[in-house]
N, C-alpha and C positions, 0 to 999 in steps of 0.2 A: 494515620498520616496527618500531617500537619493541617491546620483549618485554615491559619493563615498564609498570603502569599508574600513569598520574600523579595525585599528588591530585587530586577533585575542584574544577573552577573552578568562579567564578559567571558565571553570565547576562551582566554585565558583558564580562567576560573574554571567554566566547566570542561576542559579536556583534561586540567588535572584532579576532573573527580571524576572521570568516566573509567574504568577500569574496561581494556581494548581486550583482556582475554574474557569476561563475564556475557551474559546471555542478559538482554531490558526486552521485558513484556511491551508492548504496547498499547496504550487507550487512547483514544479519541475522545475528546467533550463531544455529548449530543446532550443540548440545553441544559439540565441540571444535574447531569449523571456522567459519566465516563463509561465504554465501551469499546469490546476490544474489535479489532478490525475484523470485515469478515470472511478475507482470503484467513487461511491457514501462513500461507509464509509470506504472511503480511505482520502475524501479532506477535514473532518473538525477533531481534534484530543483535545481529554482534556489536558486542560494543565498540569496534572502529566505525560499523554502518552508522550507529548514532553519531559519531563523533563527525564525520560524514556530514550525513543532515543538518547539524550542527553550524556546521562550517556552511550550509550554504542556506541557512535561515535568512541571510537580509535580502534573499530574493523575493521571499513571501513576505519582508517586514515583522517578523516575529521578532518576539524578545524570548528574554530568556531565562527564567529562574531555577534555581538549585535546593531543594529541600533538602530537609536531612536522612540519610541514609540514601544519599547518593541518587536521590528521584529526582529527573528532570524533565520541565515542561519548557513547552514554545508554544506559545500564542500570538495571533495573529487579531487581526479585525474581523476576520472570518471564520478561523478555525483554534482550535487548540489538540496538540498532541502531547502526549507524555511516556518517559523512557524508567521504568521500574526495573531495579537489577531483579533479577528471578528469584534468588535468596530471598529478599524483602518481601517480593509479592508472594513468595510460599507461606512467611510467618505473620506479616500482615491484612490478607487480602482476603475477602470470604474464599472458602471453599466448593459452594454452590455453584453447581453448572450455570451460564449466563449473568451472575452477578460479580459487579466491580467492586462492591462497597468495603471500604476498609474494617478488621476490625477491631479497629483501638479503641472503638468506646467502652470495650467493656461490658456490653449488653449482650454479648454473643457467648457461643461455646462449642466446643469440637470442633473448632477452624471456620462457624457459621458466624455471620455479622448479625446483629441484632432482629434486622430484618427476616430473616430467611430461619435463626432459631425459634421466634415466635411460630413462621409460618409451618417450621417443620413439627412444632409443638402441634399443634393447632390441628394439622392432619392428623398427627399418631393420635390424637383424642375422638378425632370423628373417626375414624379406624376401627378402634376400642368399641366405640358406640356401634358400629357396623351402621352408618348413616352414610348416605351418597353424600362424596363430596362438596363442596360449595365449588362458587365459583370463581375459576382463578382471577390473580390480580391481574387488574389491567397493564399492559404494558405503557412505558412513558416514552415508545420511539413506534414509527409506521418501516415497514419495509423500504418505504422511498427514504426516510432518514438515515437510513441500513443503507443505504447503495449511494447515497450524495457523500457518507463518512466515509466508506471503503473507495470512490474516486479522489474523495483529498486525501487519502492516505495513498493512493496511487501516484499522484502528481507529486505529491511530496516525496517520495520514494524516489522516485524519476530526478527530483530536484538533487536528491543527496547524492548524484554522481558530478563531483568538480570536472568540469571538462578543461581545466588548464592541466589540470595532474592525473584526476582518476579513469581517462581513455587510458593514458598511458600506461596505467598500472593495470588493469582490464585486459587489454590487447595485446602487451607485449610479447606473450607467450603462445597467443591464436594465433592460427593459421588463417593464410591470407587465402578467401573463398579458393579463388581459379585455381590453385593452386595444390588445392587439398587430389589426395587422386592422382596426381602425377607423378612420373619419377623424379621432380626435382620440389615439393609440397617445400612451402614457406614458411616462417612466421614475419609476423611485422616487425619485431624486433632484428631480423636478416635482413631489413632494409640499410642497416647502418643506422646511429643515431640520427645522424641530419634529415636522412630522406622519409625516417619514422616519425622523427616529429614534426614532418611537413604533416604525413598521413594524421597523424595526432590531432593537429591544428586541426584539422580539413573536418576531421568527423567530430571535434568539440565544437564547432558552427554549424554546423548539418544538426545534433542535439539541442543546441542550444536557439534553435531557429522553430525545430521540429513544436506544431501544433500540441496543444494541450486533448486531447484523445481518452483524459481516463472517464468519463461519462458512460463514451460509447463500450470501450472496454469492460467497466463492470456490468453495463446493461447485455451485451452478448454474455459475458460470463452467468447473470443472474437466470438470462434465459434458455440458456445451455445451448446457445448457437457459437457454430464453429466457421470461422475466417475462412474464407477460399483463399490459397497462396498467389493468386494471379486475377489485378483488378481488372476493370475493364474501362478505358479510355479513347476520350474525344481528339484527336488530333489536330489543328489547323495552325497552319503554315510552319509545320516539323515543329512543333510546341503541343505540349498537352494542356486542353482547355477544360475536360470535366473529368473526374476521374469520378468511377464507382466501384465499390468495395463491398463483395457477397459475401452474406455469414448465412449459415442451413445449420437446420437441425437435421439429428442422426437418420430421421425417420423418410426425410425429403432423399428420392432414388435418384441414381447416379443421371437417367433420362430427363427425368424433370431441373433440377441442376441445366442439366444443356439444352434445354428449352426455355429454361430463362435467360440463360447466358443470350443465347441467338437473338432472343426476344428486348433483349436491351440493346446489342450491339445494334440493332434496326433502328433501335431509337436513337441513338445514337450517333449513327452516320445521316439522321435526318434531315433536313432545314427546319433546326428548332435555335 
């Protein structure tokens, strides 16, 4: 892949190199490396999703460059992501489980990047020799660099739904909640257009209002705690003052669960 970075394009530019039917890998920069997200459907994206994201970069102030063979990044002051068609990354990209690195230098072979054909040499020789391995290379990212990359891939995700158009494209087809279950079930587009794109409006403000949450999100996901569907909340004067929101592991019983529940709602209705 390219070593150097091309001017910034426009919006223009990159929707007519994104191909909307192809499948982009995605990487993340972590300091001098690139890596792929660590949800699963997080690291491969359709090419409208990118086009998507795309489209709602100058919320994060990203820019935006075009390599060639159709690779695109957006950087930020913070973050940087990048969109690889899957063709590219299959003939391009190592083949080694966990590595990003390209391999057009040349110093690789069988699909390995320079890197990883030394290390895989290097093994089948102490093998040969029947000597205990050495020891592996160190990694250049900690677990917290793992979980701060997969929340800006969260929030950014989040970002790449346009709420002036992509509710409405999203929703029109869903059933409206109350609805579903009865004898007369809805969708929001049976509203008629006028009273759907009220509903439209209403839920692209509610989104676009909605707190930034992917922190908390990857840290329950990393520690395999699961959300309770119903928070628990402070009330005064018919407004809600604190809300709290239970995440359990598998392991915590259905009694204990409702012995904290109770045990908060006490604190809760306190004078605190």
């Amino acid at each position: 892949m390219p070593a150097n970075t091309p001017a910034p394009v426009s919006a223009d530019e990159v929707r007519a190199a994104i191909d909307f039917e192809s499948e982009y890998v995605v990487h993340l920069r972590d300091g001098d490396t690139w890596v792929r997200p660590q949800s699963a459907e997080h690291r491969q994206l359709h090419g409208i999703d990118v086009w998507h994201t795309v489209r709602r970069s100058g919320r994060y102030e990203a820019t935006m460059h075009l390599f060639e063979q159709g690779v695109l990044t957006l950087a930020s002051t913070s973050a940087a992501v990048r969109f690889i068609p899957a063709a590219v990354y299959e003939e391009h990209f190592c083949s080694a489980e966990d590595c990003e690195e390209s391999t057009d230098d040349g110093e690789g072979w069988e699909g390995l990047c320079g890197n990883c054909a030394d290390r895989a040499e290097a093994e089948s020789e102490e093998a040969d020799a029947t000597t205990p391995p050495g020891p592996s290379a160190l990694t250049t990212y900690t677990t917290a660099d793992l979980h701060h990359a997969a929340a800006t891939v969260h929030h950014m995700l989040l970002l790449a739904l346009d709420s002036q158009s992509g509710v409405g494209e999203s929703l029109c087809d869903q059933p409206i909640p109350h609805t579903a279950g009865t004898d007369e079930p809805r969708t929001w587009q049976s509203l008629g257009d006028e009273a759907a794109s009220t509903a439209y409006r209403a839920v692209g403000k509610l989104v676009d209002e909605a707190p930034d949450l992917s922190g908390w999100a990857i840290g329950l996901a990393a520690e395999h705690l699961v959300p309770e569907p119903d928070p628990l909340t402070r009330w005064e004067d018919d407004e809600a003052s604190i809300r709290v929101h239970l995440a359990f592991a598998d392991h915590v019983t259905a009694d204990r669960r409702a012995a904290i529940r109770d045990a908060l709602r006490l604190v809760l209705r306190s004078d605190i």
